[in-house]
N, C-alpha and C positions, 0 to 999 in steps of 0.2 A: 504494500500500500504506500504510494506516496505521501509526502509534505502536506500538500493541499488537503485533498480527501481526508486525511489523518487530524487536521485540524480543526476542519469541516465536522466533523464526527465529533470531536472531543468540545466542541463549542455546542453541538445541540445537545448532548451528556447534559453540559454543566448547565445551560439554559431548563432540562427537563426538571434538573435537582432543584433547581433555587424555585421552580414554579411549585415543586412539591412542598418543599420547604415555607412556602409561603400560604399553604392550605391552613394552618391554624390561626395565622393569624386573620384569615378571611372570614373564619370562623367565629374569632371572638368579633369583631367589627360586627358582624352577623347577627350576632346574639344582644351585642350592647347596642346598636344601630336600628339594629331590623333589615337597615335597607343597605343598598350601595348602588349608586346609579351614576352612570357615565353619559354625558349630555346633558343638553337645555331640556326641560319639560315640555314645553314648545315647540318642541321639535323635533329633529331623530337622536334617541337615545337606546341606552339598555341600561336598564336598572333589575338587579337581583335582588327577592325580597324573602322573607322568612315567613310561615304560614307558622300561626301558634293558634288555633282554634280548641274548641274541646273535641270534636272530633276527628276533625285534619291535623295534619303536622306536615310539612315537608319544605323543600324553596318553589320559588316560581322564577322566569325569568322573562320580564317584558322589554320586547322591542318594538319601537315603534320607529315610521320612515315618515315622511313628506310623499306624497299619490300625486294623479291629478284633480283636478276639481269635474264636479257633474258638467255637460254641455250646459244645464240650462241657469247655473251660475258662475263662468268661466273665471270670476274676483275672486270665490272662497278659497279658504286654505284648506286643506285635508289632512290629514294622520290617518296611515293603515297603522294597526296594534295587532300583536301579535301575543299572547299569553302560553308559555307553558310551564308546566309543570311536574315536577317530582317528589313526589308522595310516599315517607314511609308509614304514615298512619292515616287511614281513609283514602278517599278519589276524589279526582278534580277531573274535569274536562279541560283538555283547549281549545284555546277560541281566539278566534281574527276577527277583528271591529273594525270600524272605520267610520269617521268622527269629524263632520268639517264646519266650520265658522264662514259665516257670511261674513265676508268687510266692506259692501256696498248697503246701499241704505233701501237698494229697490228691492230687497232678497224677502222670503217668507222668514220668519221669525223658528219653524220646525225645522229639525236639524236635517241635513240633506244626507242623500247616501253616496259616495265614492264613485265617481266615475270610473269608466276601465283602463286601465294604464296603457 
């Protein structure tokens, strides 16, 4: 095995150890937090959360993006959301939403649903 390759290898080693190495402390953040999320709320994000019900327990992991808007209000903004789920105690379903704001003043006030991409 050459140089390169051998180095290559021993960088994704040491890249896999420190990701392991950094599962506890995702854990306690988890547990004191609840949540951890990356991105604007606003916007496209992923946020990991912690499910503590009396019947469920498990994490969830929501991503949401930026869609297009419906034809017959081309101003709104849109969010596809996206939920899933890992459950060691009870069930959850996942589920794909889609969520848009009117920002014109001629729009109906009920929420619209997702144009197709």
């Amino acid at each position: 095995m050459g140089r390169g390759p051998r180095r290559l290898l021993l960088l994704l080693i040491a890249v896999a150890w420190l990701a392991i190495l950094m599962l506890p402390t995702l854990a306690f953040f988890l547990a004191r937090n609840g949540q951890l999320q990356l991105g604007d709320s606003g916007g496209r994000h992923w946020r990991l959360f912690l499910l503590q019900e009396a019947e469920t327990e498990g994490l969830g992991l929501e991503r949401s993006r930026p869609v297009a808007p419906p034809l017959e209000a081309p101003d709104a903004v849109c969010l596809e959301t996206s939920v899933s789920y890992w459950m060691w105690a009870g069930e959850a379903q996942d589920v794909v939403y889609c969520q848009c704001a009117a920002t014109g003043s001629g729009l109906a006030q009920t929420p619209l649903a997702c144009g197709e991409p």
